[in-house]
N, CA, C and O of each residue as an XYZ file, in Angstrom:
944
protein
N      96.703    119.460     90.356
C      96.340    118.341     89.489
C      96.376    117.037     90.270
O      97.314    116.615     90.948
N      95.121    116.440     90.046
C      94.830    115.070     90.896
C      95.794    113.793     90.141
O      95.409    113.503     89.009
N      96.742    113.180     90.553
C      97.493    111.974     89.815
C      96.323    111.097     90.095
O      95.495    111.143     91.004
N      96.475    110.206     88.987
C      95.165    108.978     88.875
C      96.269    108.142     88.564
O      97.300    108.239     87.897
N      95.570    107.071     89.450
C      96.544    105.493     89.653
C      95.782    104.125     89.374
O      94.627    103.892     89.730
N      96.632    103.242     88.666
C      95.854    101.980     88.653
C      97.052    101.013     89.297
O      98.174    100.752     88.864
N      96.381    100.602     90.467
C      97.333     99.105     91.225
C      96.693     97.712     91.081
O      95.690     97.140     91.510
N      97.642     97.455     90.354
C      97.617     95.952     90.097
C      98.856     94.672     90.501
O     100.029     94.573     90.142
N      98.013     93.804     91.385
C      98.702     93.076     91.907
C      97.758     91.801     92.535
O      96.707     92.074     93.116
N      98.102     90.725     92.412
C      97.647     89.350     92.554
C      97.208     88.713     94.039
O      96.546     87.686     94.185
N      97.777     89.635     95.194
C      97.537     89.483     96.123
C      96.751     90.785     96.682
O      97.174     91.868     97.085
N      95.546     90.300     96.560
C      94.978     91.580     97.135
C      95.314     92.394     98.894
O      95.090     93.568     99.187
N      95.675     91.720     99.459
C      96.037     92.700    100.988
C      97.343     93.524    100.191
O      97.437     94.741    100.345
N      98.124     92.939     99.519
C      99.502     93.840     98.925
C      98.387     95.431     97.901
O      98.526     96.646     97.765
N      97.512     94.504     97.502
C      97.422     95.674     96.125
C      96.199     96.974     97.046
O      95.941     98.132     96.716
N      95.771     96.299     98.036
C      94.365     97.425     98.875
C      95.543     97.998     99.703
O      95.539     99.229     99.722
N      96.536     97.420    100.380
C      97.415     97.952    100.976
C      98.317     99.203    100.448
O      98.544    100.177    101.165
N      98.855     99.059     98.988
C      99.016    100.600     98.148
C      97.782    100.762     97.576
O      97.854    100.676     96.350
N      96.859    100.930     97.923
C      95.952    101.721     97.433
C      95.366    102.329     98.417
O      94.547    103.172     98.052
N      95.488    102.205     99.484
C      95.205    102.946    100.934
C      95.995    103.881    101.363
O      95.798    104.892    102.037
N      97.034    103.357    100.827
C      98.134    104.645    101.079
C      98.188    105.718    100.072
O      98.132    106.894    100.431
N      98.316    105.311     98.552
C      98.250    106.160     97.820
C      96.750    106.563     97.980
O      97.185    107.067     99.015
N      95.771    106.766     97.978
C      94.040    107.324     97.972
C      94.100    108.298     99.451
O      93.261    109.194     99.542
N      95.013    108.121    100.496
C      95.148    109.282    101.431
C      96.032    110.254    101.215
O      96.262    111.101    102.079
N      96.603    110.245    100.088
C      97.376    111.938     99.885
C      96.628    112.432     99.324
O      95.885    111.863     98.524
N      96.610    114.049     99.679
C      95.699    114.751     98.933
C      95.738    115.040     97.378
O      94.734    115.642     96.997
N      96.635    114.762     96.421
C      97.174    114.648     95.236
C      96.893    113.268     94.373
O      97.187    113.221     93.178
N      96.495    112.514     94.838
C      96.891    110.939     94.212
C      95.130    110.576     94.275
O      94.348    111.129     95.049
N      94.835    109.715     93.450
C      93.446    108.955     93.917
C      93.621    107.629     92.805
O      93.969    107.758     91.631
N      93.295    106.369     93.473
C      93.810    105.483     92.924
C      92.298    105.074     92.421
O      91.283    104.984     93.112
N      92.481    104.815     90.758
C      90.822    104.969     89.931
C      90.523    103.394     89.904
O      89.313    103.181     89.825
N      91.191    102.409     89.940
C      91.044    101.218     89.686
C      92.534    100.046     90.843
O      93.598    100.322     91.398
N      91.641     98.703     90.646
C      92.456     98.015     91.453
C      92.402     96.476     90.377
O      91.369     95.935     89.985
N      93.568     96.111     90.136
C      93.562     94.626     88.953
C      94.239     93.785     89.818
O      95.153     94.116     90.573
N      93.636     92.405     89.646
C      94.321     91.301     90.090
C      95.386     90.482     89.223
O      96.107     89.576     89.641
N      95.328     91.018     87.873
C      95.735     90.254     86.756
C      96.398     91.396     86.180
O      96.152     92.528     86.599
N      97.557     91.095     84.870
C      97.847     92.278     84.110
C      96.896     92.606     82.873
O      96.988     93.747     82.421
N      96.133     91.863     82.370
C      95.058     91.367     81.832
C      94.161     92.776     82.239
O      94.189     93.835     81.612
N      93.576     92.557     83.137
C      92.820     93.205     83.983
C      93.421     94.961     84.123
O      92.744     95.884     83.668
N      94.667     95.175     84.764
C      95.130     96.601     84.483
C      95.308     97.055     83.210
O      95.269     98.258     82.952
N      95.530     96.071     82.249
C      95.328     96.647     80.851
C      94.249     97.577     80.673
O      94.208     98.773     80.382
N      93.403     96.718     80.921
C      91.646     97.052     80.351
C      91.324     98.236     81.775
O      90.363     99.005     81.786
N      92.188     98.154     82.699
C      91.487     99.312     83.586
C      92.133    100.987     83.193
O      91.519    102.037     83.377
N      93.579    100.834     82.595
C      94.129    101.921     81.687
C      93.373    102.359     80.855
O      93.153    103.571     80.864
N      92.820    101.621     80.003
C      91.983    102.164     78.860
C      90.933    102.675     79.275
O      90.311    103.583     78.723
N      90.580    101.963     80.580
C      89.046    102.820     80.790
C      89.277    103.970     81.593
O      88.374    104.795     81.454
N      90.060    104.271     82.287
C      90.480    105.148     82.976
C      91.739    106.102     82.908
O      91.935    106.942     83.787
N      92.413    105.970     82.044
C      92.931    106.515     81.469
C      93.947    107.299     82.656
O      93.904    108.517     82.824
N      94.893    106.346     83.469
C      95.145    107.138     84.764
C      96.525    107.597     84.224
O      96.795    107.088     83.136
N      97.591    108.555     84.796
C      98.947    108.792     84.932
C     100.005    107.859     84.837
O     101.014    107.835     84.133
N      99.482    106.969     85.843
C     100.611    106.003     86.669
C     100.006    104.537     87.077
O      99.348    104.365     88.103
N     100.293    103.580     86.206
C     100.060    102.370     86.811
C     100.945    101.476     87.622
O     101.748    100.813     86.966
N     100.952    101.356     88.690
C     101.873    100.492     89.482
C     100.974     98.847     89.147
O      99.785     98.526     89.138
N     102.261     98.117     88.905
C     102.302     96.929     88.636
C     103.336     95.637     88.924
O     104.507     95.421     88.611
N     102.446     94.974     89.588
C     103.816     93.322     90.126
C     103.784     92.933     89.050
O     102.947     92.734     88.169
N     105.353     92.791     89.285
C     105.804     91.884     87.927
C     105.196     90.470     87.558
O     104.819     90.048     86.465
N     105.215     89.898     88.743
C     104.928     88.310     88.940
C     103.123     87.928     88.976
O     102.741     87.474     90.055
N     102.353     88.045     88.186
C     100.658     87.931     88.294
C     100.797     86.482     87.268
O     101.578     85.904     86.512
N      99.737     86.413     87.731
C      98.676     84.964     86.851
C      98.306     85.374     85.759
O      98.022     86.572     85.747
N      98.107     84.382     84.044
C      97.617     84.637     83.392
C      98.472     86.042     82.633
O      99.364     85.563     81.933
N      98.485     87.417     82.560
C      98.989     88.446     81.868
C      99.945     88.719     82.849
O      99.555     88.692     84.017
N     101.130     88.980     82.614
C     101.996     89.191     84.310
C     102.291     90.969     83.755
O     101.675     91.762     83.043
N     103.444     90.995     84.461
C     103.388     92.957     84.532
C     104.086     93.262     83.729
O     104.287     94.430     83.397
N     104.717     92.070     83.141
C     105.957     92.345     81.820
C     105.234     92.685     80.430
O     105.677     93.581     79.711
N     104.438     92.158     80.184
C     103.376     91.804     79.095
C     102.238     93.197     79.369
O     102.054     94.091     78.543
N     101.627     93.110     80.607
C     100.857     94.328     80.725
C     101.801     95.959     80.630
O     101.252     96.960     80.170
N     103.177     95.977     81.115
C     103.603     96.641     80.672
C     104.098     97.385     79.389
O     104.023     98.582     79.112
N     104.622     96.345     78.688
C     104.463     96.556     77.030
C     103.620     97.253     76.607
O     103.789     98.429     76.285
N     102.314     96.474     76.528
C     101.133     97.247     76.367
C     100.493     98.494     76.433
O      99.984     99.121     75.505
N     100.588     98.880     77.974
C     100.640    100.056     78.673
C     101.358    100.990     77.891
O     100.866    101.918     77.250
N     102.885    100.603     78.009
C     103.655    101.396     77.241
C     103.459    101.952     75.696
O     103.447    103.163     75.472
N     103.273    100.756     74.423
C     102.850    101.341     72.938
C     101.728    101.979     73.391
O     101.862    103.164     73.085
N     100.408    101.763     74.119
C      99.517    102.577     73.495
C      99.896    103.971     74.326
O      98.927    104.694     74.095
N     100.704    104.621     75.074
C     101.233    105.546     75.037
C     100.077    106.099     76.468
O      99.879    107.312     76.396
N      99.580    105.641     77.281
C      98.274    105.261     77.890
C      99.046    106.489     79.094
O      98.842    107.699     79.187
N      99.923    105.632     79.858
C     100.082    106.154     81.134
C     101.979    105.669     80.893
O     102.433    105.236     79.834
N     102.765    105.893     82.136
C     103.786    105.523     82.729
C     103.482    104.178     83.809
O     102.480    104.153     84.524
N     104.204    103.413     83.800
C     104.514    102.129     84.849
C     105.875    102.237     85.756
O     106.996    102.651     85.459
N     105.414    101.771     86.822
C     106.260    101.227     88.140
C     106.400    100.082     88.054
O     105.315     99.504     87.994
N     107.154     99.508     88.021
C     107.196     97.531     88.765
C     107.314     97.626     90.138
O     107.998     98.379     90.832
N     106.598     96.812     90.398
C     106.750     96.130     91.596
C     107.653     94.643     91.966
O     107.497     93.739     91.145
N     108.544     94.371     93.109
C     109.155     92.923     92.716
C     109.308     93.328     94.275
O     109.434     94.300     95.019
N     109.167     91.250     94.250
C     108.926     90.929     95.824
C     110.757     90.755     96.109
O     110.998     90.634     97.311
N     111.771     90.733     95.382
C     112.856     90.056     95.117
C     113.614     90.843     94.554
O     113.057     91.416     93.617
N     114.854     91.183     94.744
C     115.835     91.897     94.960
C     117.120     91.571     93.125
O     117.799     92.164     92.288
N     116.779     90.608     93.431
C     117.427     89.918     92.460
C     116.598     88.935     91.088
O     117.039     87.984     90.442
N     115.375     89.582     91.022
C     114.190     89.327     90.023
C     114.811     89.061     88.807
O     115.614     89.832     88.281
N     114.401     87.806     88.266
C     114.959     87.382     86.547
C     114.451     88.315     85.784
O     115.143     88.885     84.940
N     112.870     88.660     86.026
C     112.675     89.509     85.025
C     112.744     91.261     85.021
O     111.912     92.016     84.519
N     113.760     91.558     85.605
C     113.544     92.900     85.698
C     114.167     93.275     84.147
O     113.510     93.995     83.394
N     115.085     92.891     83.866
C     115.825     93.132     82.544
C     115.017     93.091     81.521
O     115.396     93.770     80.567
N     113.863     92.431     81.367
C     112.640     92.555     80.334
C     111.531     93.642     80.549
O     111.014     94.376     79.707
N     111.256     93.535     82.165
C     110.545     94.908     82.055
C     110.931     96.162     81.829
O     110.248     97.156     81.579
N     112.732     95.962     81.997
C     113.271     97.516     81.589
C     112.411     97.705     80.166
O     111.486     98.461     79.868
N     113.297     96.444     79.256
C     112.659     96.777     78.126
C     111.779     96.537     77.781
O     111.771     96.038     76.655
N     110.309     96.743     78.573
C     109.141     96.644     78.218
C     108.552     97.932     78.272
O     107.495     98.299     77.758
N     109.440     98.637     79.021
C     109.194    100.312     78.951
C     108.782    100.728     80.509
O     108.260    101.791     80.846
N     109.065     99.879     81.168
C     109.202    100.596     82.916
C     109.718    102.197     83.153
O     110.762    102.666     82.699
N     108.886    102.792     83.840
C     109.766    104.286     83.896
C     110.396    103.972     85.415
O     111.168    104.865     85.764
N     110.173    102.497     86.757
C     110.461    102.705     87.694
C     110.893    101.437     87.857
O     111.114    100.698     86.897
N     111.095    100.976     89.481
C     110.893     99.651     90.222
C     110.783     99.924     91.831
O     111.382    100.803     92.450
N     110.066     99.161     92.243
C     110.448     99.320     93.739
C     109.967     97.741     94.022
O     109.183     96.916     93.552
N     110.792     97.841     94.923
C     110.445     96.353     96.326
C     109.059     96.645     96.782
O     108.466     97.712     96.944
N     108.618     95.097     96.985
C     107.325     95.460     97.953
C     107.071     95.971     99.095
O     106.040     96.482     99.532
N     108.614     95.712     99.793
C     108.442     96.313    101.451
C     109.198     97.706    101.325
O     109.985     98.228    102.114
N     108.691     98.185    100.010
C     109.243     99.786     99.998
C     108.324    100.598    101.213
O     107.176    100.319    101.558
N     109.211    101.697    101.747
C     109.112    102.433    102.810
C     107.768    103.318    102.186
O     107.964    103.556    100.994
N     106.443    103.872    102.687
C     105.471    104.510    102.460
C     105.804    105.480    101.732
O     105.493    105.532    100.542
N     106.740    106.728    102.562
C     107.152    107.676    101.756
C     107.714    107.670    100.360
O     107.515    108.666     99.665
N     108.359    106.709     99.903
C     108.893    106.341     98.993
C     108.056    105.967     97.637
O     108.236    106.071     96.424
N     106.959    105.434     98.585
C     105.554    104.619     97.481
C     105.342    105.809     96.812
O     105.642    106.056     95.644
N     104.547    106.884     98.014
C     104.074    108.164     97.197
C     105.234    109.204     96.202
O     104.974    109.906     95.224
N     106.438    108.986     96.835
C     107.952    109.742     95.947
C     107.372    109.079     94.557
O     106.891    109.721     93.623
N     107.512    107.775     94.624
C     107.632    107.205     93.544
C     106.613    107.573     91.976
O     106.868    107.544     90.772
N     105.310    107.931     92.862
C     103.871    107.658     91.995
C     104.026    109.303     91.498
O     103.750    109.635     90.345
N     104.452    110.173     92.418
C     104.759    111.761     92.000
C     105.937    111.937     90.845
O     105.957    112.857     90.027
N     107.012    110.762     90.953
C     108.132    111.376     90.013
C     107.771    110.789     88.776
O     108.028    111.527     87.825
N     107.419    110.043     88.570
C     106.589    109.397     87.032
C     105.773    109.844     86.762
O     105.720    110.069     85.553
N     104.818    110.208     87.421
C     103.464    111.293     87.404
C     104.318    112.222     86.248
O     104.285    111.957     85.046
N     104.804    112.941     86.621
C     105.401    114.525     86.052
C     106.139    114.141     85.026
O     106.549    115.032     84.282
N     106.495    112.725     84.727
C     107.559    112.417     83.271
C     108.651    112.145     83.643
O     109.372    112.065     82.649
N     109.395    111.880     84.868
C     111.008    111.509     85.330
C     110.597    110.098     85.603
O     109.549    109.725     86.129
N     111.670    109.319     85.128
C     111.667    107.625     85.726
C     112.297    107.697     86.762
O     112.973    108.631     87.192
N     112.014    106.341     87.350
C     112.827    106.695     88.943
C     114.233    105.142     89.094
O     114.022    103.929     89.073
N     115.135    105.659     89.188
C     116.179    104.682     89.390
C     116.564    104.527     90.882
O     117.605    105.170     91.018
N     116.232    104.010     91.986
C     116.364    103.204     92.887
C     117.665    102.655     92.780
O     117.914    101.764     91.968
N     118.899    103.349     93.902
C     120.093    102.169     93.719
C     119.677    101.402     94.273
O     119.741    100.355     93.629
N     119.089    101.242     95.501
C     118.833     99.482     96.086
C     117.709     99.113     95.264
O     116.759     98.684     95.919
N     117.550     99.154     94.063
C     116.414     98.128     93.396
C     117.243     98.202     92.073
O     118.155     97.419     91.809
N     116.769     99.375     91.155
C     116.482     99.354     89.608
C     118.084     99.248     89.418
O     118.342     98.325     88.645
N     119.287     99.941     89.909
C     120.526     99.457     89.145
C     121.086     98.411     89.839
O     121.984     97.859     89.203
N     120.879     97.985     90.843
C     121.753     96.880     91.783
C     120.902     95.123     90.840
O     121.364     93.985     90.932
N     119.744     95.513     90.114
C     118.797     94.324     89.693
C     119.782     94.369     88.192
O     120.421     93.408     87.764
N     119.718     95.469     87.679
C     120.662     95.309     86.205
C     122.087     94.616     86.682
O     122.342     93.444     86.406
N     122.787     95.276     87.261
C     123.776     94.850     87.461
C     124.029     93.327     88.006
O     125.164     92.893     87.808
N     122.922     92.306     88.795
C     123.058     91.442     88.797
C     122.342     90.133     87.980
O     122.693     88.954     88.019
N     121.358     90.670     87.322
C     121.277     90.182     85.898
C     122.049     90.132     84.564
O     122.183     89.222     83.746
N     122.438     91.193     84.595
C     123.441     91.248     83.064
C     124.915     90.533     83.697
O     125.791     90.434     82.837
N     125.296     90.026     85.084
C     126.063     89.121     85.538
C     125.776     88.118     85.487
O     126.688     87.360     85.154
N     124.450     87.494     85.757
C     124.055     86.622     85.812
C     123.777     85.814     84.206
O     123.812     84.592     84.061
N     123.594     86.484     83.462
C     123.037     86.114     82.062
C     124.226     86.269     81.364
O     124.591     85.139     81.040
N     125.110     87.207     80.923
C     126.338     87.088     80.771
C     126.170     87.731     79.366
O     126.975     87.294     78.543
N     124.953     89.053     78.721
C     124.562     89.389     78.152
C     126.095     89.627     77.618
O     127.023     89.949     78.359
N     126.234     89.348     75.773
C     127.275     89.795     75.090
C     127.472     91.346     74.746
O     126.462     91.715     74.148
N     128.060     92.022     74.841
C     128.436     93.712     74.279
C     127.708     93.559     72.748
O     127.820     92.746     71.830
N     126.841     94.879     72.995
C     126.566     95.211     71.600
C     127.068     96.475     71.248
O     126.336     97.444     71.449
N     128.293     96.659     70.710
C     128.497     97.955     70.140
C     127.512     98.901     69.313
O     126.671     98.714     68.433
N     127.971     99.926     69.956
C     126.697    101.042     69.269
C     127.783    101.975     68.841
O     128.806    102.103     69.513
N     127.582    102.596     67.786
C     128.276    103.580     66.458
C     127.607    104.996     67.582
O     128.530    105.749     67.891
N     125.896    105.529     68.334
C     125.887    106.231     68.115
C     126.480    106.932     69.520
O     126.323    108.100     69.875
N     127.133    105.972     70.141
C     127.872    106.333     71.303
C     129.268    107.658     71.154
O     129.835    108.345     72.003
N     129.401    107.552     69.716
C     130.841    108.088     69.302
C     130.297    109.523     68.950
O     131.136    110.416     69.072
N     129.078    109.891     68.547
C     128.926    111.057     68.942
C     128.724    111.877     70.018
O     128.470    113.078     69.934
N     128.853    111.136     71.200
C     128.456    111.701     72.553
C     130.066    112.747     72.349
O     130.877    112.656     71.427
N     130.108    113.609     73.450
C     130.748    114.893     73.666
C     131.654    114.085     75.135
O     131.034    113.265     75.811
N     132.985    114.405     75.449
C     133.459    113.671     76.371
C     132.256    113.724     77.801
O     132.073    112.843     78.642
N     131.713    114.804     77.705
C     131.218    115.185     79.183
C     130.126    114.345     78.706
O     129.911    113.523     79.597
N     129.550    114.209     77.993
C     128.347    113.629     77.742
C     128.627    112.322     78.230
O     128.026    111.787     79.162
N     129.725    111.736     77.455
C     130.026    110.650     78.129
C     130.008    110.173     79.603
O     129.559    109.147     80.115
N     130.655    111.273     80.129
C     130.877    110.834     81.857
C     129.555    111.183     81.944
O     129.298    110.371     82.833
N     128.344    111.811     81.718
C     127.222    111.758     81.909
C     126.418    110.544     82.469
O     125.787    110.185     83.464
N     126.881    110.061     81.041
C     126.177    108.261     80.798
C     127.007    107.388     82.043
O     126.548    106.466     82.718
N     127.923    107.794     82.087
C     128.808    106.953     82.876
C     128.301    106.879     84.865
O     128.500    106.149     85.836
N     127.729    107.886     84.594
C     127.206    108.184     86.301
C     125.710    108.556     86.086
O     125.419    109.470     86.857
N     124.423    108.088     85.140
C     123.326    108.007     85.007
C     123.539    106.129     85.406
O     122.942    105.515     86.290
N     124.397    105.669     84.593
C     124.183    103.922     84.290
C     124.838    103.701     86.354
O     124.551    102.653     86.933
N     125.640    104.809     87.096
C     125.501    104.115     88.732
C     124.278    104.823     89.432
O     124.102    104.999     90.637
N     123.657    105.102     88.606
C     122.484    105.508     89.777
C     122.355    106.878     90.153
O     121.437    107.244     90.887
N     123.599    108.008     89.495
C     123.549    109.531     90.311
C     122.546    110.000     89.810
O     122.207    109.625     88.687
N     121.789    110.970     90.535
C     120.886    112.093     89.962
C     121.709    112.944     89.971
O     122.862    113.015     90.396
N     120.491    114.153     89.049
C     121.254    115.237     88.539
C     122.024    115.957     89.813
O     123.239    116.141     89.882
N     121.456    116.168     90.386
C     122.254    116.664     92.046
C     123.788    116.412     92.109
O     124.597    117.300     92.378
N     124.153    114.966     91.803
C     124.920    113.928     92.341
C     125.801    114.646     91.201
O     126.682    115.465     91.458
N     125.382    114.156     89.686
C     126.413    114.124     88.878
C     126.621    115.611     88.456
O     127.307    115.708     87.438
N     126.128    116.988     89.074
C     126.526    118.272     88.984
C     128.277    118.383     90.113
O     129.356    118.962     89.990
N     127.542    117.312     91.278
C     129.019    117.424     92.119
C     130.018    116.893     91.543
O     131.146    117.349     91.730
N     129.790    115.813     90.724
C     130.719    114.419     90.502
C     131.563    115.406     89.126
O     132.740    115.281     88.788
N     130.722    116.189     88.638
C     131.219    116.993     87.683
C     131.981    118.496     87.791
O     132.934    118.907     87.129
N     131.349    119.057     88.685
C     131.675    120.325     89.094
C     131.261    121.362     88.187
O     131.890    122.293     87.685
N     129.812    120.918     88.067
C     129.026    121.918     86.869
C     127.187    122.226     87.675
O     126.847    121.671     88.720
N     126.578    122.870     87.148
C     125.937    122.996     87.609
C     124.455    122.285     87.016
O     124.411    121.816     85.878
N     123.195    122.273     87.994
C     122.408    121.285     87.876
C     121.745    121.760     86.291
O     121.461    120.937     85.420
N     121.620    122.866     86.184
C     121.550    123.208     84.478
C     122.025    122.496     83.106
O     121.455    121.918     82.181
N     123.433    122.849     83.461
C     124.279    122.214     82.671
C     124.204    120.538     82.648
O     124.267    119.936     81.576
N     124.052    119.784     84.034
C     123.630    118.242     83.728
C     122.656    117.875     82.583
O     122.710    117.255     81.521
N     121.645    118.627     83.386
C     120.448    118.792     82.504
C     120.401    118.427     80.940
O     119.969    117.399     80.420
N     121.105    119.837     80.194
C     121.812    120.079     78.807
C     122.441    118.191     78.498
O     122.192    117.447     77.549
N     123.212    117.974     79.624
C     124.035    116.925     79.011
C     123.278    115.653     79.532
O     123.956    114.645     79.334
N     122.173    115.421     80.088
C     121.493    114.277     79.930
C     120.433    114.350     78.843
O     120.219    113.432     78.051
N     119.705    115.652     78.866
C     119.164    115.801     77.657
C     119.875    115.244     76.042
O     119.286    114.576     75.192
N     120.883    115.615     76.002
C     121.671    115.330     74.864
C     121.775    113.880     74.402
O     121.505    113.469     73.274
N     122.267    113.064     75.589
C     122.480    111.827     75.483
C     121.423    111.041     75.005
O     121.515    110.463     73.922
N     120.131    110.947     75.925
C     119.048    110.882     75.260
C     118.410    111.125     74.129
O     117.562    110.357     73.675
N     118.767    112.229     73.569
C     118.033    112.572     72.041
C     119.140    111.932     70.665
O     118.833    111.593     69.522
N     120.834    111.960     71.535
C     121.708    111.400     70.504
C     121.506    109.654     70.446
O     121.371    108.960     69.439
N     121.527    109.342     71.494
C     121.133    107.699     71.428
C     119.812    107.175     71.634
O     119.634    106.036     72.066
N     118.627    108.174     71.263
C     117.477    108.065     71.135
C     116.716    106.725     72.208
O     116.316    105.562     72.159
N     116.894    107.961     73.191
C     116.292    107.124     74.310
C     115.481    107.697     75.239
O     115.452    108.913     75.429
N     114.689    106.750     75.947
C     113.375    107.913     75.879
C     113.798    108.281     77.763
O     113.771    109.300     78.452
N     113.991    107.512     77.895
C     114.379    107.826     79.519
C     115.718    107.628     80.402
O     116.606    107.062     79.764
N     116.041    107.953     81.662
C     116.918    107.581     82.189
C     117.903    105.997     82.605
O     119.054    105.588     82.765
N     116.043    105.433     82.622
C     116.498    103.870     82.520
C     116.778    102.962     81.317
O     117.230    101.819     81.386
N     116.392    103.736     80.028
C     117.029    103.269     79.051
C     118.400    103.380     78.311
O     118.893    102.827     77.328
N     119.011    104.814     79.656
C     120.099    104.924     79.346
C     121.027    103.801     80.170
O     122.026    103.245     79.713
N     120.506    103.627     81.364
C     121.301    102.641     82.082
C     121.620    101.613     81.278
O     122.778    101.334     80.964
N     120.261    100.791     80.779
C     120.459     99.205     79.817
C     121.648     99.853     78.812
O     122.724     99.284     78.628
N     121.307    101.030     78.245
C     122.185    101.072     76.972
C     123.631    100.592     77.044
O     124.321     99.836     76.360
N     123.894    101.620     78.580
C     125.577    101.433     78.883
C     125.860    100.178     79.261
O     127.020     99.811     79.072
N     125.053     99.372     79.779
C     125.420     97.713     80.319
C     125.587     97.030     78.987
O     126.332     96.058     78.864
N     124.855     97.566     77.934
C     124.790     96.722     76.691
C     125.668     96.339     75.587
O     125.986     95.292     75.023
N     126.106     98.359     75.433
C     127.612     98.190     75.012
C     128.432     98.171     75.703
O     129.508     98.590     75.277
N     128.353     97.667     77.154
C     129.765     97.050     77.602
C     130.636     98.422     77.841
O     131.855     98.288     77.946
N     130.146     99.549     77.918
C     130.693    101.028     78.441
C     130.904    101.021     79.979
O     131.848    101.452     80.641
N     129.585    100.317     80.413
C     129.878     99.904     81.708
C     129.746     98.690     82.319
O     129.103     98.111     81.443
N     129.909     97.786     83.300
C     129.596     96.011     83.147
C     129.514     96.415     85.113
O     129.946     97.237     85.921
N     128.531     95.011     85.040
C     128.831     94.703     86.624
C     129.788     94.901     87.698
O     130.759     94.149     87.782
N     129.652     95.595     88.309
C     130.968     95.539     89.793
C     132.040     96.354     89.153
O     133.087     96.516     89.779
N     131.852     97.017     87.677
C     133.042     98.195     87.799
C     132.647     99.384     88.675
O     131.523     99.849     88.862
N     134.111     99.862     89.288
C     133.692    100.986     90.465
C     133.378    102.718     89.990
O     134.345    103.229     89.425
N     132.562    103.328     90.106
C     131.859    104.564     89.793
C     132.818    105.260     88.958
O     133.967    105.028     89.332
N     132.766    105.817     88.237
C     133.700    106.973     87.169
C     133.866    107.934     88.187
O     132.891    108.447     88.736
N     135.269    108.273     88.537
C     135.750    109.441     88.874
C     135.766    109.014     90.485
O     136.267    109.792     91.297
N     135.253    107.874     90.868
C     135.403    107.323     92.632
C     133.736    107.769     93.007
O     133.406    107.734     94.192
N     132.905    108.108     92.151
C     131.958    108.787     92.863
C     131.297    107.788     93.639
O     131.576    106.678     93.186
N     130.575    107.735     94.573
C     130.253    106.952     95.050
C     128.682    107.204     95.258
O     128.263    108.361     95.235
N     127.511    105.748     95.530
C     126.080    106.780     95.388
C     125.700    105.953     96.909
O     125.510    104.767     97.180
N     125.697    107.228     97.725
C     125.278    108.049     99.235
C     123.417    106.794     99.147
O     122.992    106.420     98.054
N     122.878    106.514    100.149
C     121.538    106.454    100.441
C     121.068    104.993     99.812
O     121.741    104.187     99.170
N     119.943    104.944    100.143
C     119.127    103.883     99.691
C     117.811    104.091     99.196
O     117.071    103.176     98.833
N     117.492    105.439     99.181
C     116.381    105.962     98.750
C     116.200    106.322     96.998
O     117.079    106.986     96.450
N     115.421    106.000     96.487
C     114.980    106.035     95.244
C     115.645    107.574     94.698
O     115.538    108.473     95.532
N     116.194    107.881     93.619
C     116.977    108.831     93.290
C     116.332    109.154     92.322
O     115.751    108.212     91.783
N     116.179    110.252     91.815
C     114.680    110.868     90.524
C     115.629    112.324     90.189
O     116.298    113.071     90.903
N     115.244    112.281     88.472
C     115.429    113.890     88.161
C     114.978    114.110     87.026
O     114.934    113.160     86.244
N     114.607    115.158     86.688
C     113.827    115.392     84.899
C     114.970    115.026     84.112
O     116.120    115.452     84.218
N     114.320    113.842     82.984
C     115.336    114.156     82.032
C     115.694    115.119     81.726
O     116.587    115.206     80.883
């Protein structure tokens, strides 16, 4: 199965530049190129691709707004793109329905990791991007705890689940951190998700920053610690 891509981005050498890379794997073919979010809107609908990669920061419709969009009409999955490490708006594109993020001077291999694990339905959490950006936004903003009731049905393990999805482990990670197997994660990220009705991995992260289950600069549940700098992916 051919992944179909729409890249949109305001600087065109950035946006022909992933589109040269993604259009040479034999799997990927990138159907459209937007300068505007405006513009990738209307190239989703006509093309109807998998995966739209999108900069946050555009003229006129930016990627927060085109993301939304993207997202209700149920069209495709989105990537952000951010030139900036420490981006104000990443915390809105979470909740604009991002399944990813990456830096612009993300490593090649990584571009195509990225466009394959959303492709198939997994969001991709990046510790050097997507949780290191929550964590210094919801510091920065000083977002208040919203208690959630449906947290109290989670199962203890479920819990430590959430607790090492919101640092970044994949299922890999939190089968060790647990001493269960990648099955059984599975079962218990699945769960979490359908009990706190959430559609992805990165909406579990916001959740736990939100009710204050987990906050900035607390250290990993259980000492775990997360290994690499490479974008970390697993099926819900």
């Amino acid at each position: 199965m051919t992944i179909r891509v729409v890249v949109a981005d305001d600087q065109e050498l950035v946006r022909s530049g992933f589109a040269m890379i993604l259009d040479a794997q034999p799997d990927i073919e990138v159907v459209a190129e937007a300068g505007d979010g405006a513009e990738a809107v209307e190239a989703v609908r006509r093309h109807t691709p998998e995966v739209a990669l999108l900069d946050i920061r555009m003229p006129g419709v930016d990627g927060i707004e085109a993301c939304r969009e993207i997202a209700a009409s149920g069209a495709c999955r989105t990537v952000m793109l951010t030139t900036f490490d420490s981006d104000e708006y990443v915390y809105e594109a979470l909740h604009a329905g991002a399944s990813g993020f990456l830096l612009k001077d993300v490593r090649r291999d990584d571009l195509v990791h990225a466009v394959r694990v959303v492709a198939r339905g997994d969001s991709l959490l990046a510790p050097s991007v997507a949780r290191r950006l929550v964590e210094q936004y919801t510091r920065a903003t000083a977002r208040p705890r919203r208690p959630d009731p449906l947290l109290d049905t989670l199962t203890g393990r479920e819990r430590e689940t959430l607790l090492l999805l919101a640092r970044g482990l994949s299922n890999a990670e939190i089968a060790a951190e647990l001493v269960v197997s990648d099955h059984t994660v599975k079962t218990h990220v699945g769960n979490v998700l359908a009990k706190l009705g959430l559609r992805d991995r990165i909406q579990a992260v916001i959740r736990a920053y939100e009710t204050g289950l987990i906050t900035a600069g607390d250290p990993p549940p259980g000492g775990a610690t997360r290994p690499g700098s490479s974008p970390a992916s697993a099926r819900n």
